[in-house]
C-alpha positions as CSV (number, residue, x, y, z in Angstrom):
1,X,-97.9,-18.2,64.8
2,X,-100.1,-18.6,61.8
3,X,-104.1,-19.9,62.6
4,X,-105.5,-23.1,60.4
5,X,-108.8,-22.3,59.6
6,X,-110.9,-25.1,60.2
7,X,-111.9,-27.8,57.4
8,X,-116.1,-27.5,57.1
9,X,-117.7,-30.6,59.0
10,X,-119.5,-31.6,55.5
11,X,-115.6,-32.1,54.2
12,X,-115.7,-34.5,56.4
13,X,-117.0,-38.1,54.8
14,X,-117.7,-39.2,58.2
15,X,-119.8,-36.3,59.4
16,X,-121.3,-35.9,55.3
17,X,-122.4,-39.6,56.7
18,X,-123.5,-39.1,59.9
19,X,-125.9,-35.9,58.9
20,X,-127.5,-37.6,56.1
21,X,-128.4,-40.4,58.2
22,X,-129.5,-38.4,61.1
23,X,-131.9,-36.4,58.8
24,X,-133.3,-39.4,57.6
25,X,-133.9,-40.9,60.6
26,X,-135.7,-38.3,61.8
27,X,-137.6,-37.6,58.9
28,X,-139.1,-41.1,58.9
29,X,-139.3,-40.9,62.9
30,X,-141.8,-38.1,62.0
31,X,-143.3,-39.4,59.0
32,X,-144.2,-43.0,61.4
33,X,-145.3,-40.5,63.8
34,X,-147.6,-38.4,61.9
35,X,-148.6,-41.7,60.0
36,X,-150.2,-43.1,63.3
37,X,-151.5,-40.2,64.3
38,X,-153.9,-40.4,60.9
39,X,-154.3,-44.1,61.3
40,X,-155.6,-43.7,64.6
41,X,-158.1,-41.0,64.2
42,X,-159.2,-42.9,60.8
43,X,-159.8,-46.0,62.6
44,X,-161.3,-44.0,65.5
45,X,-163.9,-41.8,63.0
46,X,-165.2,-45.8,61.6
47,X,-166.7,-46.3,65.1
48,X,-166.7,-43.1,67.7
49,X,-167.9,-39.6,66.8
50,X,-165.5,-36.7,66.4
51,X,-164.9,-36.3,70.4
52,X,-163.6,-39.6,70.9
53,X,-162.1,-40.2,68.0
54,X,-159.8,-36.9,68.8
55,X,-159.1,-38.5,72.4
56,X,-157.9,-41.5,70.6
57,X,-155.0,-39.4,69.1
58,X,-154.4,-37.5,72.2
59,X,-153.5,-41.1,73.6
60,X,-151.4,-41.4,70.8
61,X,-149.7,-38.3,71.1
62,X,-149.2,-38.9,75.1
63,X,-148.0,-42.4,74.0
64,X,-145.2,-40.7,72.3
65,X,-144.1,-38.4,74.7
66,X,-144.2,-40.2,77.5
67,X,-141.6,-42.8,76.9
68,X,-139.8,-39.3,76.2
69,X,-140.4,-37.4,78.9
70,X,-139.6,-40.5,81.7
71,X,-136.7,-41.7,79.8
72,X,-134.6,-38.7,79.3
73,X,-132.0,-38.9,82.6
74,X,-131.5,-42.5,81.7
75,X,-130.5,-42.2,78.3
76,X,-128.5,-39.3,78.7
77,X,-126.5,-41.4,80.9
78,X,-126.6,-44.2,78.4
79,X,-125.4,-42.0,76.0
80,X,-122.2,-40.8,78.0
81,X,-121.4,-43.9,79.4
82,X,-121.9,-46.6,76.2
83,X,-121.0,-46.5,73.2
84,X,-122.5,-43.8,70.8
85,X,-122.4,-45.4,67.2
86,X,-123.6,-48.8,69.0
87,X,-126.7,-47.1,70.8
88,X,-127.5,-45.2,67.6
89,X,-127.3,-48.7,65.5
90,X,-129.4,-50.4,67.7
91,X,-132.1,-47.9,68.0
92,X,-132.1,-46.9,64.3
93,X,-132.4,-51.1,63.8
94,X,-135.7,-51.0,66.2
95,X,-136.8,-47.8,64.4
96,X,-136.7,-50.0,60.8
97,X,-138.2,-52.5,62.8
98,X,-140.9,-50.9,64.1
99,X,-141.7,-49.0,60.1
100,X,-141.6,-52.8,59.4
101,X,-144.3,-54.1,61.7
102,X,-146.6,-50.8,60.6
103,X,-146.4,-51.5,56.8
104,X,-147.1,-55.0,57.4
105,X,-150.2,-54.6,59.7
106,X,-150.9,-51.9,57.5
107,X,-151.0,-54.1,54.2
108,X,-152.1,-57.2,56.3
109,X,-155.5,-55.3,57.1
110,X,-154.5,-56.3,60.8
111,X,-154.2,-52.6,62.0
112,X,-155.9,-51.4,64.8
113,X,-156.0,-48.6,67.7
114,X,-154.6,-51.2,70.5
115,X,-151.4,-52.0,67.5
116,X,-151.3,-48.1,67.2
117,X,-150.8,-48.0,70.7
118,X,-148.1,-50.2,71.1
119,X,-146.2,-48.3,67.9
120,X,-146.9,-45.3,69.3
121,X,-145.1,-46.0,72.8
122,X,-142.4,-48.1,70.6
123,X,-141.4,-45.0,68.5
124,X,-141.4,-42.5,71.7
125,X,-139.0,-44.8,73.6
126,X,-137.0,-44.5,69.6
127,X,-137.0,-40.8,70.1
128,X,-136.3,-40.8,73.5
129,X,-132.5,-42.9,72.7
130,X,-132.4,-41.4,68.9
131,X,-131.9,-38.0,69.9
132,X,-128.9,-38.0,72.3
133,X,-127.1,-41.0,71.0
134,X,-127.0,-39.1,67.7
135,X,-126.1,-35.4,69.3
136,X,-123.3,-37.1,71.0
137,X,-121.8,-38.7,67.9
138,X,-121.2,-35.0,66.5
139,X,-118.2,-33.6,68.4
140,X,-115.9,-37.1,67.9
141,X,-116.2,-36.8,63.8
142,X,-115.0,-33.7,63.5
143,X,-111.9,-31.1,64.9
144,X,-112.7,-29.4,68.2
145,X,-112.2,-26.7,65.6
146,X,-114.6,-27.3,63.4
147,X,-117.1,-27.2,66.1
């Protein structure tokens, strides 16, 4: 019996898909995140000395991880039981909304640390449903195989 080798996932039009948007989405999951980070300490500096304003974006880093760290058995669970590609749509739809709302307060002059806040805990709840509705998608685009 003669073996097939396996086609490479990136032959693949669904997976080439799938990776591109799964790097970008975590590229500008970072880039919000790193973003608020600077705004927060920026904002902080204008009013608090260097202490405080560096507790300001711890609470932005606990902000993100928290939403993270609580999350993570339910949306495992979401993401064996629901639908993957729906799961991954929606959250990718908050994550544009949520770039949205920080350009906009941004631009607006509106921004502030309680704002920052609210993003912050908005994009770690995004990472906490990005991450394993996207990891799950992997193994039904491609050939056991290819795996």
């Amino acid at each position: 019996m003669e073996s097939v080798a396996a086609p490479h996932p990136f032959t693949i039009a669904n997976y080439r898909a799938y990776w591109l948007t799964r790097l970008a989405s975590m590229l500008a999951l970072y880039c919000m995140m790193l973003i608020v980070g600077w705004q927060a300490y920026n904002i902080a500096r204008e009013t608090m000395d260097i202490a405080a304003s560096s507790a300001r974006l711890g609470m932005i880093g606990l902000l993100q991880f928290a939403p993270l760290f609580v999350l993570t058995p339910l949306v495992g669970w979401i993401a064996d039981r629901m639908d993957r590609r729906l799961v991954a749509r929606i959250v990718l739809f908050c994550q544009a909304g949520i770039a949205a709302t920080l350009a906009w307060t941004t631009a607006q002059g509106l921004i502030s640390l309680p704002i920052l806040y609210i993003i912050a805990a908005m994009l770690g709840t995004a990472r906490a449903f990005l991450g394993p509705s996207l990891s799950a998608l992997a193994p039904n685009l491609v050939p056991k195989a290819s795996l």
